[in-house]
C-alpha positions in Angstrom: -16.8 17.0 -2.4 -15.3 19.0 0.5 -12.3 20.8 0.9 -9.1 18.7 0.6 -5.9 19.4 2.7 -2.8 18.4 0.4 1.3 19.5 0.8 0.4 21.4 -1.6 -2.7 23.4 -0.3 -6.8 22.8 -0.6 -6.6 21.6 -4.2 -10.5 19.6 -4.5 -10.8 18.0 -7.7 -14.7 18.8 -7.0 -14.2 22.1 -7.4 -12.2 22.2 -10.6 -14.9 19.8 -12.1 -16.7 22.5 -11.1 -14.5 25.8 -12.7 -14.4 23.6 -16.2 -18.3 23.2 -16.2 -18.3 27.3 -15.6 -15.4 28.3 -17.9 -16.7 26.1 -20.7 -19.3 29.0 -21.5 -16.2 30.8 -22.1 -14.0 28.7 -23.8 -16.8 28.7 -26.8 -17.2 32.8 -26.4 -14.0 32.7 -27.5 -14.3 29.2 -30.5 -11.3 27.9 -28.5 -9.4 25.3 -30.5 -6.5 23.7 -28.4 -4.1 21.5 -30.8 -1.8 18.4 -29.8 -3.0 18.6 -26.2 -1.4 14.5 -26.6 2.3 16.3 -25.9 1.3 16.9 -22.8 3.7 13.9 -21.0 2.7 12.2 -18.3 4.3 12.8 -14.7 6.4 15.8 -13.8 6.3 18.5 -16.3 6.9 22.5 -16.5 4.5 24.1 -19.0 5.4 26.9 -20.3 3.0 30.0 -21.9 2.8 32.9 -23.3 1.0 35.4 -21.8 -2.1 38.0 -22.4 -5.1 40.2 -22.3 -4.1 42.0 -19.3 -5.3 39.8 -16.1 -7.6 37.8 -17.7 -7.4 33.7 -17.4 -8.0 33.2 -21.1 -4.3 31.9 -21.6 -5.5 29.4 -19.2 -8.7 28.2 -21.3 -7.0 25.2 -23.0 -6.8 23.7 -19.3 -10.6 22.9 -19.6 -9.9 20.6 -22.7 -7.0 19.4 -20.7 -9.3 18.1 -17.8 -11.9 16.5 -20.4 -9.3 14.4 -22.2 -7.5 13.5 -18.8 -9.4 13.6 -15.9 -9.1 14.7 -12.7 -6.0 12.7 -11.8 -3.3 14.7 -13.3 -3.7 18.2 -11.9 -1.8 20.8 -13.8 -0.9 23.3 -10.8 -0.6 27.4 -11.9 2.0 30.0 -10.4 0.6 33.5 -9.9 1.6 37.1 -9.1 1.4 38.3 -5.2 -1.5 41.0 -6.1 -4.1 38.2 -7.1 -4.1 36.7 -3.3 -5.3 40.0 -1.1 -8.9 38.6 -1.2 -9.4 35.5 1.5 -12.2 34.1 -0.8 -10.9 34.4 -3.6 -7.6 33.0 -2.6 -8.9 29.9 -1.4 -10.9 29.4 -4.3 -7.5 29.7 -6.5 -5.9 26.9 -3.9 -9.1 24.5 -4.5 -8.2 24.8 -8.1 -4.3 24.6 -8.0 -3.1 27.9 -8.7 -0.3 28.8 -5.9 1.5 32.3 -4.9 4.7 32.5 -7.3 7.9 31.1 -5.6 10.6 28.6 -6.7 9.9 26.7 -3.7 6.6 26.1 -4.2 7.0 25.5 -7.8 9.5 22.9 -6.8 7.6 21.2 -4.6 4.5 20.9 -7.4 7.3 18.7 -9.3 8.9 17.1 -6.6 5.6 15.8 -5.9 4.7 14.4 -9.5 3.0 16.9 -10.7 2.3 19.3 -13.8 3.5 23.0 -13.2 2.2 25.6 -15.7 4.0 29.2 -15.7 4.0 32.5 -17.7 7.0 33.9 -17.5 6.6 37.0 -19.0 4.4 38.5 -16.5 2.8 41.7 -16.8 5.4 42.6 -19.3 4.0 40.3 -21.8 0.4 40.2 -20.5 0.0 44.4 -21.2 2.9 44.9 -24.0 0.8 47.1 -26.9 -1.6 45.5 -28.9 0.7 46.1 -32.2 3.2 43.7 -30.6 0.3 41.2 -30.1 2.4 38.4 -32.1 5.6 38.8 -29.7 6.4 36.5 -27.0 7.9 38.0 -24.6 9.4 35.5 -21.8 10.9 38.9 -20.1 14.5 37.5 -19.7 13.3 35.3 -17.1 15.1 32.3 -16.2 14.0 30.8 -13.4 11.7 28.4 -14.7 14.5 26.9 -16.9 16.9 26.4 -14.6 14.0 24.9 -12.3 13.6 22.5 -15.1 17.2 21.9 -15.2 17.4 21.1 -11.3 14.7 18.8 -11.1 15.2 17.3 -14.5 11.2 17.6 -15.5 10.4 18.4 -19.8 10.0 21.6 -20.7 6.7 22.1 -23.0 6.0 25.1 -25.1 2.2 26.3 -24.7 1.7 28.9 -27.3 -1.8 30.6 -27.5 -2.6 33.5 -30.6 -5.8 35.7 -30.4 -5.9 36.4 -26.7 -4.5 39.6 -26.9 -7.2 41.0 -29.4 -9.7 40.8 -26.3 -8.8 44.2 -25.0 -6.5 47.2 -27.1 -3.5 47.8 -25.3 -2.6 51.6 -26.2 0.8 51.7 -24.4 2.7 50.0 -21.7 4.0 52.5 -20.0 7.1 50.5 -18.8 9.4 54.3 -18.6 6.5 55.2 -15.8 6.4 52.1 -13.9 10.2 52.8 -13.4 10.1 56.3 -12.3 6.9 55.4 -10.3 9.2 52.3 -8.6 6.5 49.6 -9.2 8.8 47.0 -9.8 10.7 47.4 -6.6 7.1 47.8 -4.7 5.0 45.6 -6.5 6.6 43.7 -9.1 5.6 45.4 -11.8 7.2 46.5 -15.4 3.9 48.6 -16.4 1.4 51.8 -16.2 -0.7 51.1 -18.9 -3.4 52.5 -20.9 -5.7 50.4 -22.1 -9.6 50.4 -24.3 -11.9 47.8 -22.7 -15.6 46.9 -22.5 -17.3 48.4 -20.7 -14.7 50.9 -19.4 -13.5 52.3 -22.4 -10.0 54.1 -21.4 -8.3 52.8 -18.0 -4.4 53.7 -17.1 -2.5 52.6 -14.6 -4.1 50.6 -11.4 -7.5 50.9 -13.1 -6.4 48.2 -15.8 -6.9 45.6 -12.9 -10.6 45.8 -13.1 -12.4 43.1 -14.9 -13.4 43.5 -18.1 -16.1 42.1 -20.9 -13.5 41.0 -23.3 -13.3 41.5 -27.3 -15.3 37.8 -28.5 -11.8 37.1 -30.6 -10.7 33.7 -31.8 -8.4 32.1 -29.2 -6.0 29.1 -30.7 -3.8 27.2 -28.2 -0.6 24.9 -29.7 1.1 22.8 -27.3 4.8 22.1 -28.6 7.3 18.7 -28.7 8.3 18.5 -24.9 12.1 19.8 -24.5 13.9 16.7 -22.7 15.3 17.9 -19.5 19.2 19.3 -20.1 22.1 18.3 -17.8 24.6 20.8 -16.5 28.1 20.0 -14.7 29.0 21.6 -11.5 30.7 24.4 -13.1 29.0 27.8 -12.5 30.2 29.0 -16.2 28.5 25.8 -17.4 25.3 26.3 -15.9 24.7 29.8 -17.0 25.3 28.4 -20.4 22.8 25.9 -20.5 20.2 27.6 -18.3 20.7 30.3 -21.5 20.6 27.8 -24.2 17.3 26.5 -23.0 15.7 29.7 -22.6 16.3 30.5 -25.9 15.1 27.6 -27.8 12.4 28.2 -25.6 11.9 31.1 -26.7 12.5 30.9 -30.3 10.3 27.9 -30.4 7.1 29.3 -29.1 7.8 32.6 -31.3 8.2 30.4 -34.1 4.5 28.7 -33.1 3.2 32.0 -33.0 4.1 33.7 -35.9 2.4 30.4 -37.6 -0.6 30.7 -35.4 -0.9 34.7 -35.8 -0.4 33.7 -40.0 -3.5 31.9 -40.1 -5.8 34.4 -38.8 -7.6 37.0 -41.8 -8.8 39.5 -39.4 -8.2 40.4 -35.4 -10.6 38.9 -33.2 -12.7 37.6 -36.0 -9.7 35.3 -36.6 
């Protein structure tokens, strides 16, 4: 199957068929178990996940189960950071397979067109927070995807994974650097971290974007009850309200999940 043209970019179900043959060898590296995947709704949906190991797509795993149990017809589309579309190869690739540069107007349009949208809030903050704080979710105080959800009336569903984050050993964030070093207002970035990976060993800072062999841990993905979409009145006070209420039972919910998830597990990456 050849590339397809769509509003939306070159997404060619051939080549995700494709990506979930590939990824399945690493889907059962890491004994992936993906629960309720049936709360998924059909139509317009934001997904919403937590977020780690560093740059790696293992948060993203449970999408291969996804695409076994529902076919090709309901792609789930992925925002991602600026930094992961400098390579012309690889970016196509990532269109071919539905994951889009980061903006509310492209997100918008992935909804406005029927489709499934999944986003991770918390960024690199969440992705690279120490590996002590490996049961926090950490949406980073962002809101936008709520009050997308809000606007465009779309569910709300909690994907909450536990174990991703004992594939590498986050040291230290380094969030206090990042600031002095002015990486959020360059890049968009809340860390200089310092990491232990395979087959590295130590990186810091820019280093930690080089791929790594990651730790063979136990990866669990829960999808949650889908939060109906929540109606706001022209009022400005009355939006901020709501926007917050949702982000916070957001929030709560999928910290909730993992606390239960984390509670299961005897040993790190053993699981």
């Amino acid at each position: 199957m050849g590339w397809q043209e769509t509003e939306l970019g070159e997404l060619n179900a051939g080549i995700i068929r494709d990506a979930v043959d590939a990824l399945s060898y690493l889907a059962r590296y890491h004994r992936l178990e993906v629960r309720h995947l049936e709360r998924v709704p059909d139509g317009p949906a934001l997904l919403v996940g937590n977020h780690s190991a560093g740059l790696s797509i293992i948060d993203g795993l449970f999408l291969i189960e996804y695409y076994r149990q529902r076919g090709f017809d309901q792609p789930v589309f992925i925002l991602a950071h600026d930094l992961v579309f400098h390579l012309e190869g690889l970016r196509r690739w990532m269109g071919a397979i539905g994951i889009l540069r980061a903006g509310p107007n492209k997100a918008r349009e992935v909804l406005r067109a029927g489709h499934k949208l999944l986003v991770f809030p918390g960024g690199d903050r969440e992705a690279l927070r120490p590996f002590r704080q490996r049961r926090r979710v950490d949406l980073a105080g962002r809101t936008g995807w709520a009050r997308l959800a809000i606007e465009e009336q779309v569910p709300v569903v909690p994907v909450v994974s536990a174990g991703a984050h004992e594939a590498l050993l986050v040291l230290t964030q380094g969030r206090a650097l990042a600031r002095l070093l002015g990486l959020q207002r360059w890049f968009r970035i809340d860390s200089f971290p310092a990491m232990l990976c395979l087959p590295w060993g130590l990186l810091v800072g820019p280093t930690c974007a080089l791929p790594y062999l990651p730790l063979p841990t136990k990866v669990t993905v829960e999808i949650g009850a889908p939060i109906a979409p929540l109606t706001v009145s022209d009022a400005t006070d009355d939006r901020k309200r709501v926007i917050a209420e949702l982000y916070a039972r957001m929030e709560e919910a999928m910290q909730a999940t993992a606390h239960r998830l984390y509670d299961e597990r005897r040993w790190p990456v053993i699981g």
